[in-house]
N, C-alpha and C positions, 0 to 999 in steps of 0.2 A: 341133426344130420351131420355126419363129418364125411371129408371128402382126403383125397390125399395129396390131387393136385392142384394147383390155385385158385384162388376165389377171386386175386385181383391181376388185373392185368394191363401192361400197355402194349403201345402201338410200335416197342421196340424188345421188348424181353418180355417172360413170362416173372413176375415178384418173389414169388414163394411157392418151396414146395414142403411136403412135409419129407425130409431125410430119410428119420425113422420108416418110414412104408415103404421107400422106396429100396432099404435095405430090407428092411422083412422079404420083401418080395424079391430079390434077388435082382435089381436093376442097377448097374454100375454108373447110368449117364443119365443126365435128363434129353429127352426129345427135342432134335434139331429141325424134326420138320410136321405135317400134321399125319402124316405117313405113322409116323414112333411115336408120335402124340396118343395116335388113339390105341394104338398095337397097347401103351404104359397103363394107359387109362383101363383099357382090357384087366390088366394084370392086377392093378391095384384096388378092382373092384371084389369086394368080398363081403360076409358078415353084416348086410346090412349097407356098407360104408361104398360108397361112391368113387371112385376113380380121378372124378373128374368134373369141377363145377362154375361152368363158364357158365351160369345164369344168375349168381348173388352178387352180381353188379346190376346197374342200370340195362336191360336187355339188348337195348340200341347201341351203347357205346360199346360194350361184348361184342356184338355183330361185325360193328365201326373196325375192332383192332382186327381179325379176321381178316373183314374187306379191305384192307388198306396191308396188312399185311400178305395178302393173294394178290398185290399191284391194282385192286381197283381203287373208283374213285366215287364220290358220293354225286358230284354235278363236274360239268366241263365246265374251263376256267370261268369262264361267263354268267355261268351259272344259267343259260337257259334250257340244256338237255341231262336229263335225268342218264345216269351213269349205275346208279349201283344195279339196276333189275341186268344189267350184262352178266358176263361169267364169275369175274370176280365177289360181285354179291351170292350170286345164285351158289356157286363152288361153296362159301364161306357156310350159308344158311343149311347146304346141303352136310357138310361136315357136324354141325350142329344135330343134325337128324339122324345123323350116324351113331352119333354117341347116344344118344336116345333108344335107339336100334340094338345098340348093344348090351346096354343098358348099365354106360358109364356114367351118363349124367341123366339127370332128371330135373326137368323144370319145375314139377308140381313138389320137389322138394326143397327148392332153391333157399338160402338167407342170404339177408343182409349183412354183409360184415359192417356196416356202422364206422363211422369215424371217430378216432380214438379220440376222448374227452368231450364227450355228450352231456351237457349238462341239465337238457329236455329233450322226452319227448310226448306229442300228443296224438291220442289215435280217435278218428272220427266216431259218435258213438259210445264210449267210450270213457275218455276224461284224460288227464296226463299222468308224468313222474316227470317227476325235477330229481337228479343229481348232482345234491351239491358238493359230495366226492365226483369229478369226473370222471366216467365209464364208456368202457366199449363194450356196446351193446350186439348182441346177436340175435338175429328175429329170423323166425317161418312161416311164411301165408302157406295156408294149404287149404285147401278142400277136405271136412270129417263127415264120410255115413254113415249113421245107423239108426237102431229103430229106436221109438220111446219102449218097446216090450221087452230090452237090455236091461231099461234101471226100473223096470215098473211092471212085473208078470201078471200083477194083478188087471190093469187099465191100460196100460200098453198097447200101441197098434205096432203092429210086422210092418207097415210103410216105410221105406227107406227116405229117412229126409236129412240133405247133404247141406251145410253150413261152411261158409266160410270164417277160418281162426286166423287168430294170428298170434303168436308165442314168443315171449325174450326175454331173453336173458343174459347172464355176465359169466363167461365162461373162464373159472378156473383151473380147469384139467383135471385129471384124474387122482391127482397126490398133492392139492395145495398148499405151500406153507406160509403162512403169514397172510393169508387172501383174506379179502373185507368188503363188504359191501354198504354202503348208505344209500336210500332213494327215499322220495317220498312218492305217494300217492295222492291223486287229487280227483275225485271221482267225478264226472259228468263238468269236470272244468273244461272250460273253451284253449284254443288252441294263445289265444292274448294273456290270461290267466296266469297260466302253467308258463309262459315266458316271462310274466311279474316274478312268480315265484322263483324261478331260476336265477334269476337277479339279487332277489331278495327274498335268501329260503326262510320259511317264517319258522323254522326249528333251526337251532341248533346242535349238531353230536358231542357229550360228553363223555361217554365212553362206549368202545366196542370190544372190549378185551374176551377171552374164552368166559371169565369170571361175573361181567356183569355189561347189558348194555344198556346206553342211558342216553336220554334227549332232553332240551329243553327249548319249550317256548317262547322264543322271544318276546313276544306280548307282553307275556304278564308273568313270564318266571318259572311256570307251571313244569316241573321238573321231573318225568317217568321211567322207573328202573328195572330192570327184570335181572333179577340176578339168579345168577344158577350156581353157584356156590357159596361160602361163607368168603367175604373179601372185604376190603374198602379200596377204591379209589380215589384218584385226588379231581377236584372241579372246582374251578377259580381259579385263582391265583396261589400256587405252590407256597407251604405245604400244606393247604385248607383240606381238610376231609371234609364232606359234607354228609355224606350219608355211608352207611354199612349196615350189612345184613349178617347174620348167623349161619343162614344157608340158602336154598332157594326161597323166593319172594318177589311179587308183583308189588311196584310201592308208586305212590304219586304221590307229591308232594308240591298245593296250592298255596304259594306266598298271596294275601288280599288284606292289604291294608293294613292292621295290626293283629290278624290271624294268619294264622300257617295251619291249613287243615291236611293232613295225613289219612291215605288210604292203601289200605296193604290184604294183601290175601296168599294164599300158600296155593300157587299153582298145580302142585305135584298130588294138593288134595291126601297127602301122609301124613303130613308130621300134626306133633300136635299141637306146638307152636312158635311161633315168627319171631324175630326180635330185631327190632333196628333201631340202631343209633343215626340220631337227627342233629348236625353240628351248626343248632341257632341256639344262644345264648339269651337267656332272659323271656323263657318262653312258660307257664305253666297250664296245666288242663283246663278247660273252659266244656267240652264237653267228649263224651266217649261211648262208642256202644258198649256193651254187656262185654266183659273180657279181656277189655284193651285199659292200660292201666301204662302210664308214666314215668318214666323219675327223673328228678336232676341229675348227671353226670357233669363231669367238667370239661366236655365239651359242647352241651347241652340237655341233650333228651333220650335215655334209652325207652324205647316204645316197647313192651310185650303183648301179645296177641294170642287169645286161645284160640286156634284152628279147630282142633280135635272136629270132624263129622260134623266140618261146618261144607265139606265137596266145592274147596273151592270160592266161596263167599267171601265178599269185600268187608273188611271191618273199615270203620273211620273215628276218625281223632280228630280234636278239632284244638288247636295251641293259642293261646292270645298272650301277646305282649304285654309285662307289666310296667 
């Protein structure tokens, strides 16, 4: 959902707006009162996109800048006579309904704008994500109907059955350059878990380049690469190459003791076969499927791999220390 005017707000100026929409649409000023507030929010509502989105904060503190910006007050100083159900509240909650009315805002499509450098989060249900790049995160609860006779004509019933989602993500915009993402996943982990992990992410990133991206284990070294074109990168300490592919390739590579076992396959399920070069020294073949064949180079190991109408199938390699 995009909106064009603020998501955050205080209880003395409005934060952000978006420029651009506001030139599109031909408005020279931002709104001084809730009079031109909502007249803008009118204007800026089109295409799907919202005007106006004073519900992806906490509901109550949205209300809070309203009411205290219309002169009410939440209690009298003493605090024993309730104050907001006066004009002030009621005025504030009423302009809220307006926009709804006009159908500048909408609560049922409200997000969270998230606070910049998230480094978890957990949803009940569910399980977590650790980012151990910090992320600003974007999320939507909403309400989805429809029927199971949508994905299923055969056993499907016409029953309408509505489900609560919730959705998010990292918004790069339309034209990204240089954007990046790292998260992990932790499925059915508790909300204590997913804050170990975020402390202490049990992967680390070796590379995210367009060329290849790559993780590893800290455990136990366990090192996974997906590359999508012919590259090498560097991991370790500069200028150490570890690993390079010929072209696309799923590769893992399990350091245990005095074996280093290798598994590779050709995701694109084309070609007809793999080749990677493995930068361990003093390694030779100890075992190998059907097509997967070795050799010493002098930086260790070029691996070949017949793919040919294997659709995708993991070959492995197994290297032991001499």
């Amino acid at each position: 959902m995009a909106s064009s005017a603020p998501i955050a707000l205080s209880t003395l100026m409005l934060d952000s707006y978006r420029k651009d929409h506001f030139a599109e649409a031909g408005i020279k000023k931002t709104p001084a009162n809730w009079a031109e507030l909502r007249a803008v929010a009118k204007q800026l509502t089109k295409d799907g996109r919202l005007g106006f989105d004073p519900f992806s904060i906490d509901l109550r503190q949205c209300w809070e800048t309203f009411l205290f910006a219309n002169g009410g007050r939440l209690f009298s100083e003493d605090g024993k006579k309730v104050l907001f159900t006066e004009a002030g509240g009621v005025e504030a909650l009423q302009f809220f309904k307006d926009l709804i009315k006009d159908g500048s805002a909408d609560y049922a499509k409200r997000t969270d704008a998230g606070a910049p450098g998230a480094r978890w989060l957990h949803a009940e249900g569910t399980g977590g994500y650790v980012f151990p790049k910090p992320a600003t995160l974007r999320a939507l609860r909403e309400e989805r109907t429809a029927t199971w006779r949508e994905i299923n004509l055969k056993y499907g019933t016409d029953t309408p059955v509505t489900r609560p989602y919730l959705t998010l993500w990292q918004d790069h915009g339309a034209a990204p350059a240089g954007a990046s993402y790292f998260w992990l996943q932790a499925p059915a982990a508790s909300a204590g878990r997913t804050r170990q992990w975020a402390a202490a992410p049990p992967v680390e990133l070796v590379s995210d380049s367009t060329a290849v991206h790559a993780v590893r284990r800290r455990a136990d070294g366990l090192l996974a690469a997906n590359f999508w074109t012919a590259n090498f990168w560097t991991a370790g300490a500069s200028p150490s190459q570890e690993l390079a592919a010929d072209g696309p390739a799923s590769v893992l590579v399990r350091p245990e003791g005095r074996t280093v076992t290798v598994a590779l396959s050709d995701p694109t399920q084309l070609r007809s076969s793999a080749v990677v070069d493995l930068a361990r020294r003093g390694l030779t073949v100890a075992a190998a499927d059907p097509g997967v064949r070795a050799t010493a180079t002098g930086r260790g190991s070029r691996i070949t791999a017949d793919t040919a109408n294997l659709h995708g199938a993991t070959l492995n390699l197994t290297l032991k220390r001499n």
